[in-house]
C-alpha positions as CSV (number, residue, x, y, z in Angstrom):
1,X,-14.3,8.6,15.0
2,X,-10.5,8.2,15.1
3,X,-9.4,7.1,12.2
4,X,-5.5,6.4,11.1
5,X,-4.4,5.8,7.8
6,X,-0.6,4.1,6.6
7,X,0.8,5.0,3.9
8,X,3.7,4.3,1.8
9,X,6.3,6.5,-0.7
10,X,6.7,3.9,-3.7
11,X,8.4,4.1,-7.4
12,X,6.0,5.9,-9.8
13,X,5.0,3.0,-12.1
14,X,5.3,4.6,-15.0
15,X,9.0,5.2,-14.2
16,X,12.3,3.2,-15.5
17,X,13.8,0.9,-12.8
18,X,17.2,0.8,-12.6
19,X,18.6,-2.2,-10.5
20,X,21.7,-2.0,-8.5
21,X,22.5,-6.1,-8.5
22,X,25.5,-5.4,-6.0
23,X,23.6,-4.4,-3.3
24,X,20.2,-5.8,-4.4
25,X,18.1,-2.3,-4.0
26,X,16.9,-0.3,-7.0
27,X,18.9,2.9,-7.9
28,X,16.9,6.1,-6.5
29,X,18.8,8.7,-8.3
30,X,16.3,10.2,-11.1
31,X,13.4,8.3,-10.3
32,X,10.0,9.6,-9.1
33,X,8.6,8.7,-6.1
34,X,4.6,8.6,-5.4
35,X,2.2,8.0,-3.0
36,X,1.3,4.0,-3.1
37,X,-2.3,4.0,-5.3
38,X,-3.9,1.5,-3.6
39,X,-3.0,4.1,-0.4
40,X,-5.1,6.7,-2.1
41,X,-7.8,5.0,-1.7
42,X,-7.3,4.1,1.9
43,X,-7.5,8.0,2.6
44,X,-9.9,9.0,0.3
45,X,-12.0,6.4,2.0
46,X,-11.3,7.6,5.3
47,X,-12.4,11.3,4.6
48,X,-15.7,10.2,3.4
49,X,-16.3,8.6,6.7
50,X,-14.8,11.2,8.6
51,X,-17.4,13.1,6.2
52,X,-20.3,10.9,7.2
53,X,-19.8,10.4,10.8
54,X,-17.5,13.2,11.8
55,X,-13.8,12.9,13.7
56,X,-10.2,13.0,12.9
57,X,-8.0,11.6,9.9
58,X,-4.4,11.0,10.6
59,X,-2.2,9.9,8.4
60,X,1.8,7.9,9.4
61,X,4.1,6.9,6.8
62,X,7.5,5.1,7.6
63,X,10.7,5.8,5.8
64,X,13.0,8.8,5.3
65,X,12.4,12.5,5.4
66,X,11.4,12.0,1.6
67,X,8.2,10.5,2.4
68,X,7.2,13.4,3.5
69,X,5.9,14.4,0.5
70,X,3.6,11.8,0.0
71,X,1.9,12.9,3.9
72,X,1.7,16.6,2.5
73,X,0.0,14.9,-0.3
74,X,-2.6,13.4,1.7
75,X,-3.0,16.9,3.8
76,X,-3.6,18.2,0.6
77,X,-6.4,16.3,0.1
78,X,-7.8,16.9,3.2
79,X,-6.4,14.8,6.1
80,X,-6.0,16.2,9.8
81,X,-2.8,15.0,10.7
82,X,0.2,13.6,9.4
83,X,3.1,12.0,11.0
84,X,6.7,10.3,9.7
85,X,8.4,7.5,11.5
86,X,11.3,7.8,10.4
87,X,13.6,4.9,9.2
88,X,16.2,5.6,7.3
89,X,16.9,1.4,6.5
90,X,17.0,0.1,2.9
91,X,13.9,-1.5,1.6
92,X,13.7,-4.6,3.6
93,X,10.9,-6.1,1.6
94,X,9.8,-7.7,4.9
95,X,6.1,-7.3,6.4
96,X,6.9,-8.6,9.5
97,X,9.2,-5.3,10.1
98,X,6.7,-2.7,8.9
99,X,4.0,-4.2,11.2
100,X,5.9,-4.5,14.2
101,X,6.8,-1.1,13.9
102,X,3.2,0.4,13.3
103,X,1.6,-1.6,16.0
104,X,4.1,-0.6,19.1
105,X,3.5,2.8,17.1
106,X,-0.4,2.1,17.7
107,X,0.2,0.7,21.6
108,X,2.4,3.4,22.8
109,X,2.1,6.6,21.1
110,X,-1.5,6.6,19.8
111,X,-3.7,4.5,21.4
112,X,-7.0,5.6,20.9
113,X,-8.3,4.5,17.9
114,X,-11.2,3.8,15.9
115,X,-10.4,2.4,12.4
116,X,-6.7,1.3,10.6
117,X,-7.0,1.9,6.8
118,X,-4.3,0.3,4.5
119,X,-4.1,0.4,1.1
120,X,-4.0,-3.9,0.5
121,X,-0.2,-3.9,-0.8
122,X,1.9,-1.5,-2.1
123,X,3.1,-0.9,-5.8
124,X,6.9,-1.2,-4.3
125,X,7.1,-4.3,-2.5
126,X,3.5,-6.2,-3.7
127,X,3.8,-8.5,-0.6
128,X,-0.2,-7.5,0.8
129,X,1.1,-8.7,4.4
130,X,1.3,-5.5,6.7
131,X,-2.6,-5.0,7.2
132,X,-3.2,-8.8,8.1
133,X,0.0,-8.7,10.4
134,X,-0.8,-5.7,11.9
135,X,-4.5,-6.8,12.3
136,X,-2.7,-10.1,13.8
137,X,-0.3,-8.3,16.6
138,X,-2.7,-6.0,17.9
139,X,-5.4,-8.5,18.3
140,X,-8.3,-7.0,15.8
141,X,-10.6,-7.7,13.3
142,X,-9.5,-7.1,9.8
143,X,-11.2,-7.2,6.2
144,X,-9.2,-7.2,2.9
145,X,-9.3,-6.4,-0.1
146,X,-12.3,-4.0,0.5
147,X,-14.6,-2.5,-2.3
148,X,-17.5,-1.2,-0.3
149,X,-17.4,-0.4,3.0
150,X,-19.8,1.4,5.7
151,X,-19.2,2.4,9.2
152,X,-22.1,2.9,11.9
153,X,-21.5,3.8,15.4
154,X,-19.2,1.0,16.9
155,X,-19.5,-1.3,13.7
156,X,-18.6,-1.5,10.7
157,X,-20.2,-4.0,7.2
158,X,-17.8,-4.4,4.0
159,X,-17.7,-6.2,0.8
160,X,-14.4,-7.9,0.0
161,X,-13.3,-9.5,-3.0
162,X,-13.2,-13.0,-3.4
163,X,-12.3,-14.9,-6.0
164,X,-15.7,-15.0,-8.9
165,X,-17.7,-13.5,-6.2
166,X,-18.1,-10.6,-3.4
167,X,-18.3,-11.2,0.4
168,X,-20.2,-9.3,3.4
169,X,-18.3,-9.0,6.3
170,X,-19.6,-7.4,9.8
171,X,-17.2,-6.5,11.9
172,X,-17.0,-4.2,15.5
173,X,-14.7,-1.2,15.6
174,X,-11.6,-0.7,16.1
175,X,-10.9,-2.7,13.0
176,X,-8.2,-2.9,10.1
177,X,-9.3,-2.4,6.5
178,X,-7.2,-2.7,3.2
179,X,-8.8,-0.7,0.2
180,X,-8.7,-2.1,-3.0
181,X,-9.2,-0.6,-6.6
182,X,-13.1,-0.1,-6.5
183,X,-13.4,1.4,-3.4
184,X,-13.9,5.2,-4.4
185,X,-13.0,7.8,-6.8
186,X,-10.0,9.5,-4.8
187,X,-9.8,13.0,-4.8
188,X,-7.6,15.8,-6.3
189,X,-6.0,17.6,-4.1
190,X,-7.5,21.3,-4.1
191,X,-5.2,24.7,-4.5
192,X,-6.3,25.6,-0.6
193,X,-5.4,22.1,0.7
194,X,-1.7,22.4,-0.8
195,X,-1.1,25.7,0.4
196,X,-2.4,24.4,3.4
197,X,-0.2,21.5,3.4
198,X,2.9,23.3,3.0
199,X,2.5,25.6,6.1
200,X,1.5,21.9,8.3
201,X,4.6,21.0,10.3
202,X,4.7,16.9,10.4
203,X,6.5,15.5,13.7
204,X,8.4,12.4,13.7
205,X,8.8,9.6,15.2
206,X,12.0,8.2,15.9
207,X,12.5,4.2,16.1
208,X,14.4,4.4,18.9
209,X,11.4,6.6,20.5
210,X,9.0,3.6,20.0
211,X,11.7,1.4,22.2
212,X,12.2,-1.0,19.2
213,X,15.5,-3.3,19.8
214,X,17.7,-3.8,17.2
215,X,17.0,-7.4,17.7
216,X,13.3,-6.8,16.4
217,X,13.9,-4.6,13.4
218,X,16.1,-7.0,11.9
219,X,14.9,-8.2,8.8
220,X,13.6,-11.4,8.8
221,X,13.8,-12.4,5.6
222,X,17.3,-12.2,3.1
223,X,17.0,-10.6,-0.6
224,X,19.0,-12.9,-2.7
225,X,18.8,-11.8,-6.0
226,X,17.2,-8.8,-7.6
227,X,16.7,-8.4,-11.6
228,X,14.3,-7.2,-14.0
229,X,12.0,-9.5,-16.0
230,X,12.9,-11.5,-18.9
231,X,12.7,-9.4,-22.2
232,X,9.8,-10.7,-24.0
233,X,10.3,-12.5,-27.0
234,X,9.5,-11.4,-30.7
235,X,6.3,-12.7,-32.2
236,X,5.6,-14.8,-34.4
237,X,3.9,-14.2,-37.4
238,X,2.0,-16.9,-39.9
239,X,1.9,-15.5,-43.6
240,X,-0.1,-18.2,-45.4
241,X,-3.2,-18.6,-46.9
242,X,-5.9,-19.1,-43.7
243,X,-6.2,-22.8,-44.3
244,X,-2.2,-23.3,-43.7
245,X,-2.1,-21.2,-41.3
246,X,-4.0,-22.5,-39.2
247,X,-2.7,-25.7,-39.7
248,X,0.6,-23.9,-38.7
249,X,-1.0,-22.1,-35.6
250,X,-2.2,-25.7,-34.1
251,X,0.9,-27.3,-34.8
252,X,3.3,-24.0,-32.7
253,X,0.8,-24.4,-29.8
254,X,1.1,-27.9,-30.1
255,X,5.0,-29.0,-30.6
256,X,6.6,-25.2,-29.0
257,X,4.3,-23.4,-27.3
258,X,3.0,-26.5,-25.6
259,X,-0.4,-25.3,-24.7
260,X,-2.6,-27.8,-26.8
């Protein structure tokens, strides 16, 4: 079983953006950088099936030679193989891009596959559109939003989120799956796996060495405005006896609030 794995190096959410509205890109200087959560999942899902039914984990991140990290974090914790395509562009916040890049990735350098594991969006951009795109170009099956999921021989049967309920899928191999939260437990990474991690040399993967144009890694989409969220209002607070005050409460939701 030959299973690849795509991964992303997003903001730590617990960390303070800082937006730079000139150029309409966050400000990298003193902020953390992670491996994408729901991407944890997609590899800790792929070494239990690499557990169950033996092969190969790989794992490709895009971006600049700082994404390495988050590939030495997922040798760590016990993938095969890791490999950087590296792009040194800005955040694009385009799909489109990122899939057309893994998929002539996919064609031409590593065709033999078995299974494509996303995490189903990342934490930096949130647009959930790479796996189905990807899934799209190269012509496969694909199930989202995956909490269970079990591969046997040449086939594959998940459950997928839907909205109130859960779905079963069946689907043949190769396939694309996106993890969501749900999915497993992932897994620390052990003291042997880092050391093991550091000594791993990851190739790259030039852009120009897939053969992309310029013409088709141009955005597709234009960022016009970037800013952080509203600061949320004080609350209010009733200080009357509980008759009036609720008399007050209906008549906020009623006249301001505009909820009732």
């Amino acid at each position: 079983m030959n299973i690849f794995v795509f991964v992303k190096r997003v903001p730590d959410t617990e960390s303070k953006i800082r937006i730079d509205r000139e150029n309409n890109t966050i400000i990298e200087e003193e902020l953390n950088f992670i491996l994408s959560p729901y991407d944890e999942y997609a590899v800790e899902e792929a070494l239990r099936v690499r557990e169950t039914v033996g092969g190969k984990v790989t794992v490709f991140s895009i971006g600049p030679d700082e994404a390495k990290v988050v590939l030495k974090k997922a040798l760590a914790m016990g993938a095969d193989e890791a490999v950087l395509i590296k792009d040194d562009s800005p955040e694009a916040y385009d799909g489109l891009r990122i899939a057309k890049i893994i998929s002539r990735l996919i064609k031409d350098k590593y065709p033999g596959y078995d299974l494509l594991l996303f995490g189903k969006q990342s934490v930096g951009a949130d647009n959930a559109q790479v796996p189905a795109m990807v899934a799209e170009i190269l012509g496969l099956p694909q199930v989202n939003v995956v909490t269970k999921l079990d591969i046997d021989d040449n086939k594959g049967t998940a459950i997928r989120e839907i909205e109130g309920a859960a779905e079963k899928v069946s689907f043949p191999l190769p396939a694309v799956i996106s993890a969501q939260k749900g999915l497993n437990e992932p897994r620390y990474e052990t003291l042997k796996g880092i050391m093991m991690a550091k000594r791993k040399e990851i190739p790259l993967i030039s852009l120009q060495d897939l053969g992309l144009t310029e013409e088709e890694l141009l955005p597709r989409l234009e960022l016009i405005k970037m800013d952080s969220p509203p600061a949320r209002e004080a609350g209010k607070v009733i200080e009357e006896e509980p008759e009036d005050a609720a008399k007050k409460l209906v008549e906020f939701l009623h006249k301001e609030a505009k909820v009732i």
